[in-house]
C-alpha positions in Angstrom: 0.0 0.0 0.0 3.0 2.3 0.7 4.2 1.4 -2.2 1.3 2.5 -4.3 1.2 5.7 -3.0 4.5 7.0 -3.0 4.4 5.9 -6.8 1.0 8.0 -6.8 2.7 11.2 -5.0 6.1 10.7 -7.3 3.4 10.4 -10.8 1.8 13.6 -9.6 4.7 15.8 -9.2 6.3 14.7 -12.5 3.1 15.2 -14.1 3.3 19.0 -12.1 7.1 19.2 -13.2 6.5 18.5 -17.0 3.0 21.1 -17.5 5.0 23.5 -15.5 8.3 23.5 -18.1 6.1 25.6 -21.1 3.2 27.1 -19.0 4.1 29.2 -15.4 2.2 31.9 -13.5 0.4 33.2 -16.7 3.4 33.0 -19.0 3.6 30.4 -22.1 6.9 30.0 -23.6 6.9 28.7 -27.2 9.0 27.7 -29.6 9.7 29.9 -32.6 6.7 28.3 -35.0 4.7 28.6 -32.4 5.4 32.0 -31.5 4.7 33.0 -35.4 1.4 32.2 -34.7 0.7 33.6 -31.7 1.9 37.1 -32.9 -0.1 36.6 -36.3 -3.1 37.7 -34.2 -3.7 41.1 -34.4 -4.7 41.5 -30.6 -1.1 40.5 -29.6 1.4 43.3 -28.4 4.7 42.5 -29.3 7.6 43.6 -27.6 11.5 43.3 -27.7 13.4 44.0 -24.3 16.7 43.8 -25.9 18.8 47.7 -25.8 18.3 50.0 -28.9 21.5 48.8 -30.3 20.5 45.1 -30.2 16.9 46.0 -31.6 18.3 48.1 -35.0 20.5 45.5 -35.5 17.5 42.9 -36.3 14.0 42.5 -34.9 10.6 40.9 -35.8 8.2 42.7 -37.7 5.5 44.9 -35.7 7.7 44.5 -32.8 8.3 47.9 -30.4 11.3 48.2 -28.4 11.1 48.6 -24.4 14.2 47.6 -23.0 14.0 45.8 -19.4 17.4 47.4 -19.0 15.8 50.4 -19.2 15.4 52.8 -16.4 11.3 52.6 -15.8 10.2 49.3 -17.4 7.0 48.9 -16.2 6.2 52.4 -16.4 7.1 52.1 -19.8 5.0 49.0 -19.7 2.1 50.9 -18.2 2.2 53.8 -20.4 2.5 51.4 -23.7 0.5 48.7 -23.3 -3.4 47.4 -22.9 -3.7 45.2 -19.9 -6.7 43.6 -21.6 -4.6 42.0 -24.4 -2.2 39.4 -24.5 1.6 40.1 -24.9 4.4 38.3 -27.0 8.0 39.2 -25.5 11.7 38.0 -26.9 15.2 39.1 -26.1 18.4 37.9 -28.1 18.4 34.3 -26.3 16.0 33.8 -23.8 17.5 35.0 -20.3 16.5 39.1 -20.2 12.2 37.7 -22.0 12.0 35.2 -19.0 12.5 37.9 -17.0 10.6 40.6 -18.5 7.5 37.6 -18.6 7.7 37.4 -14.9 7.3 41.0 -14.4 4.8 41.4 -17.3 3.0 38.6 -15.5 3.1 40.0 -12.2 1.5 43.0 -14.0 -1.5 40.9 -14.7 -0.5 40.1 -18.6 -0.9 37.4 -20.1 2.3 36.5 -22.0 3.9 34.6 -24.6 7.7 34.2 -24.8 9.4 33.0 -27.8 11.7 30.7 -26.7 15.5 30.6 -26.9 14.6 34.0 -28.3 15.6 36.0 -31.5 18.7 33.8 -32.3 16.1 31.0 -32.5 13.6 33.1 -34.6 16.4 34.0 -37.1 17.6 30.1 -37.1 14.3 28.7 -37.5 14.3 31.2 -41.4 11.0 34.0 -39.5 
């Protein structure tokens, strides 16, 4: 019987620990097909958190630059955004959008992030 459930207990929290890895606290992160869809809907806001240098170097289409490195990024947030529709964020590879997602989320977005970020867009021929 204590057998059983442990195995029941250890199913459960892999089951947690895999639906956890793409979707957490509001924020989806997809991969680079994926993420060609999601910003194909007009409702989407799409930013880029990279600097301004990084940004004129290459970005995606429709894309507006607010860089979390900035000095006031959620007031920039606040000031350019509708908290009533859903936002796709990237970064060059993935570590300054995870961030930017958690604040976004704790903002009460809901957010895509392209994942592996623009690196991965650019590789994947967007």
């Amino acid at each position: 019987m204590r057998k059983i459930c442990l195995m029941t207990i250890l199913m459960a929290f892999a089951l947690l620990f895999v639906n956890s890895c793409n979707t957490k606290n509001g924020i989806e992160t997809v991969p680079a097909k994926e993420f060609a869809k999601v910003i194909a809907n007009p409702d989407v806001q799409l930013i880029d958190v990279r600097s301004a240098e990084e940004f004129l170097e290459g970005n995606i289409e429709g894309s507006v630059n607010i860089s979390l490195a900035g000095d006031d990024f959620c007031g920039e947030i606040d000031k350019k955004l509708d908290k009533e529709r859903p936002v796709a964020v990237y970064c060059r590879g993935g570590r300054q959008s995870a961030e930017a997602a958690e604040k976004l989320s704790s903002m009460g977005f809901k957010v895509f992030e392209l994942e592996n970020g623009y690196k991965e867009w650019v590789k994947d021929g967007k």
